[in-house]
C-alpha positions in Angstrom: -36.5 -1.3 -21.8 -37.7 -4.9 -21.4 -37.5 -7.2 -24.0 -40.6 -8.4 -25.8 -40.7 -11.7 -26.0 -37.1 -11.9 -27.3 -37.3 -14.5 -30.2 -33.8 -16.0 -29.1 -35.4 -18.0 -26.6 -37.9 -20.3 -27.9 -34.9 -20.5 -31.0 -32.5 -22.1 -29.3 -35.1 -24.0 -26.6 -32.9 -27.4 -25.8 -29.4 -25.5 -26.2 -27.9 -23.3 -24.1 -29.2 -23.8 -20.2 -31.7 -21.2 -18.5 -28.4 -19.4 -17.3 -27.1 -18.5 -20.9 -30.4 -17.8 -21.7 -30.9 -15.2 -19.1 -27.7 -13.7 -20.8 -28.9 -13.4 -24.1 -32.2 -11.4 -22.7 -30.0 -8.9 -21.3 -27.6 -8.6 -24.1 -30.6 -7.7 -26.3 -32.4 -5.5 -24.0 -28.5 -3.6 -23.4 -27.8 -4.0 -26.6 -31.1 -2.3 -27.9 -30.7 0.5 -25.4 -27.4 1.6 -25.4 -25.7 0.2 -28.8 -23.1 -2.5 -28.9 -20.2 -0.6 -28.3 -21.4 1.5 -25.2 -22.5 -1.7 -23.7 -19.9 -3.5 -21.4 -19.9 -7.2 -19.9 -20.7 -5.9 -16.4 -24.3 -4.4 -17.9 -25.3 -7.8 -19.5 -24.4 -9.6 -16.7 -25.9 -7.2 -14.3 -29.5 -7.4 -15.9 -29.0 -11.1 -16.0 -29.0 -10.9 -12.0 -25.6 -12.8 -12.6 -22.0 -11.7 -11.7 -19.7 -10.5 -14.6 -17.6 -13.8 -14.3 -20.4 -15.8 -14.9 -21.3 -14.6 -18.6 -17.3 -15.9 -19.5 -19.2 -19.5 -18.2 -21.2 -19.4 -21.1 -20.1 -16.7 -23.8 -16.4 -16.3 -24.5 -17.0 -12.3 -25.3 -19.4 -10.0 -25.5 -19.1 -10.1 -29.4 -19.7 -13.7 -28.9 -23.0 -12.6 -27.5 -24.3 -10.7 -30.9 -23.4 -13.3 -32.4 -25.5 -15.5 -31.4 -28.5 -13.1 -31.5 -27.5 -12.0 -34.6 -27.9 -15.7 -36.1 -30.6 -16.9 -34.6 -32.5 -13.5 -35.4 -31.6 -13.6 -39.0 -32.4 -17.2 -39.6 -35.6 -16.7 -38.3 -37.0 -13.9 -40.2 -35.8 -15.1 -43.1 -37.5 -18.3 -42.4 -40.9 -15.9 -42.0 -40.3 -14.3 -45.0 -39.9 -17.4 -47.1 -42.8 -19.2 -45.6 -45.5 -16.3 -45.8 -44.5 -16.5 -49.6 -45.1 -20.0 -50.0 -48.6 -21.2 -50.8 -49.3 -18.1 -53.0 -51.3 -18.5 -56.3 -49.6 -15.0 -57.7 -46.6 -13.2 -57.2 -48.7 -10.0 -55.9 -49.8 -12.2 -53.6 -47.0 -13.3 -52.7 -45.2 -10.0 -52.1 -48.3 -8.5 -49.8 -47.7 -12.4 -47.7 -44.1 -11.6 -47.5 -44.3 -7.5 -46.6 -46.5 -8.3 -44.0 -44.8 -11.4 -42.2 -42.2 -9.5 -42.2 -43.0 -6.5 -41.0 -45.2 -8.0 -38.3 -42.0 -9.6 -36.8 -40.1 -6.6 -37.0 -42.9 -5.0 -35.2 -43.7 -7.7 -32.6 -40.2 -8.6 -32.1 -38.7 -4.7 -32.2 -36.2 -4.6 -29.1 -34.4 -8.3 -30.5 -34.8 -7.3 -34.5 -33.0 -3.4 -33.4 -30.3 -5.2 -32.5 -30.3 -7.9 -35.2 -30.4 -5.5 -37.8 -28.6 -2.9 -37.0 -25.4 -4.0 -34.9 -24.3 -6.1 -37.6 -21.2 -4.2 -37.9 -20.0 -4.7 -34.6 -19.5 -8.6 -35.5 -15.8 -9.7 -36.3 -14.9 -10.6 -39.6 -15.7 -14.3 -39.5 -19.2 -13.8 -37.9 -19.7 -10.5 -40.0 -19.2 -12.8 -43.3 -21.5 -15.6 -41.9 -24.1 -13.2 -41.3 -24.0 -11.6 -44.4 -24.4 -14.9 -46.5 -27.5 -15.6 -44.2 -29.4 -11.1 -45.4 -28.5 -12.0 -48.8 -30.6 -14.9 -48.8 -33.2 -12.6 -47.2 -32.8 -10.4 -50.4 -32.4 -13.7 -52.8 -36.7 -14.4 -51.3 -37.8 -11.0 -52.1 -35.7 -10.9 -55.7 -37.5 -13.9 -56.7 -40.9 -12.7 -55.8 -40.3 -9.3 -57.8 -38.8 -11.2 -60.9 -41.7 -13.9 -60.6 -44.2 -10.7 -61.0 -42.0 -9.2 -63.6 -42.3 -11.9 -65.9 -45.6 -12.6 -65.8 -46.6 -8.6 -66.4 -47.8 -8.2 -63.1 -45.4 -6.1 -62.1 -43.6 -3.0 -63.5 -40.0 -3.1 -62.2 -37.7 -1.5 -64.1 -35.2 -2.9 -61.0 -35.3 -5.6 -59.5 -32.1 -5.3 -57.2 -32.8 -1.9 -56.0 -36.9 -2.3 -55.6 -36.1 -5.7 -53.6 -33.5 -3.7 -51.0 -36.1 -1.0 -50.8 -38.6 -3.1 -50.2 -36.6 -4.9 -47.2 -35.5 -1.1 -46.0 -38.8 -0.5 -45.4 -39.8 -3.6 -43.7 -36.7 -3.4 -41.2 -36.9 0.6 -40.5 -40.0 -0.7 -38.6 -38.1 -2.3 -35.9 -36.0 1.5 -35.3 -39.3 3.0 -34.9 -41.9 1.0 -33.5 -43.7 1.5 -30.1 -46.4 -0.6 -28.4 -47.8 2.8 -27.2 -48.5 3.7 -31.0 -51.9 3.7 -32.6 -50.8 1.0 -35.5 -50.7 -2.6 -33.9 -48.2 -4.7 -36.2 -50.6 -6.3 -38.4 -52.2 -3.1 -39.1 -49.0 -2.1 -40.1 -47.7 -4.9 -41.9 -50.9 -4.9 -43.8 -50.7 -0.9 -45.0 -46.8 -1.9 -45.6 -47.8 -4.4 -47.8 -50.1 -2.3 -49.7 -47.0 0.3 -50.1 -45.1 -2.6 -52.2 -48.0 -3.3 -54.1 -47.9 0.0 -55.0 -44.1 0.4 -55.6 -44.1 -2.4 -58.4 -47.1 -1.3 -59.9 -49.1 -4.5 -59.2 -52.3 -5.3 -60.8 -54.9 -3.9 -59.0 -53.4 -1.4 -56.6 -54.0 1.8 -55.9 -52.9 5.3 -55.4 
């Protein structure tokens, strides 16, 4: 599985040299395919053309590794999320921005996002708690947006909390499912995603 693109790169552009770089690639790409755990050093290193003593150069684990993908993933989708919203005149509006932003990344960016948002467990505590601080931000954006609608009656959301997490849920279970080989390209389906929202909070206007 080759990595699309992987957003890590252009992220950290002026950091880490091309050889650390390479590394991250094909942590994503191993990490995407064969889950954290059943990935060792020797695999990374291998797709990085490099020699397992090498990634120590540059990463002090393999942990170290998610980390870093972890971060930089996180920080920028919740950048994208926050952004589509911005600009909006209403908080349907909003919402549909948001949903589709997001799920175009998730789409687009499937092989790095896989990893980003679901091998969070494998961090260690002091990443894991790090990382966590920077989703709950993620859910703080699409909170606002739903209590922003609420209070000025064009939404219907009896929760808030829960309709913002399923929201997200459904955004990020694109990433565990997409394929470039499928008939939906990701704006398409970040634009039918964000009609699903609409729909969810009983916006003004939507149907079905």
């Amino acid at each position: 599985m080759a990595a699309e693109s992987v957003e890590t790169g252009p992220e950290i552009k002026g950091g880490p040299p091309d050889a650390a770089r390479r590394l991250l690639l094909a942590a994503v790409e191993a990490f995407a395919e064969r889950g954290f755990h059943a990935t060792t050093t020797r695999d990374i290193a291998s797709r990085a053309g490099m020699s397992p003593a090498a990634l120590y150069i540059h990463y002090k684990t393999k942990e170290e590794l998610l980390y870093q993908i972890s971060r930089v993933g996180h920080q920028r989708s919740i950048r994208i999320l926050a952004e589509a919203a911005e600009g909006q005149s209403s908080a349907a509006d909003r919402l549909a921005a948001a949903v589709r932003a997001f799920v175009r990344w998730h789409a687009e960016q499937h092989t790095t996002a896989r990893v980003v948002q679901y091998e969070l467990g494998a961090l260690g505590p002091e990443h894991y708690t790090e990382i966590a601080a920077i989703r709950r931000r993620t859910e703080d954006v699409m909170r606002a947006i739903l209590a922003d609608g609420a209070a000025a009656g064009e939404f219907e959301v009896a929760d808030i909390r829960g309709t913002a997490l399923a929201v997200l849920s459904l955004c990020i279970d694109v990433a565990r499912w997409f394929s470039p080989d499928g008939r939906r390209t990701p704006d398409e389906i970040g634009a039918f995603y964000a009609t699903l929202a609409l729909r969810m909070v009983g916006a003004r206007g939507s149907t079905g």
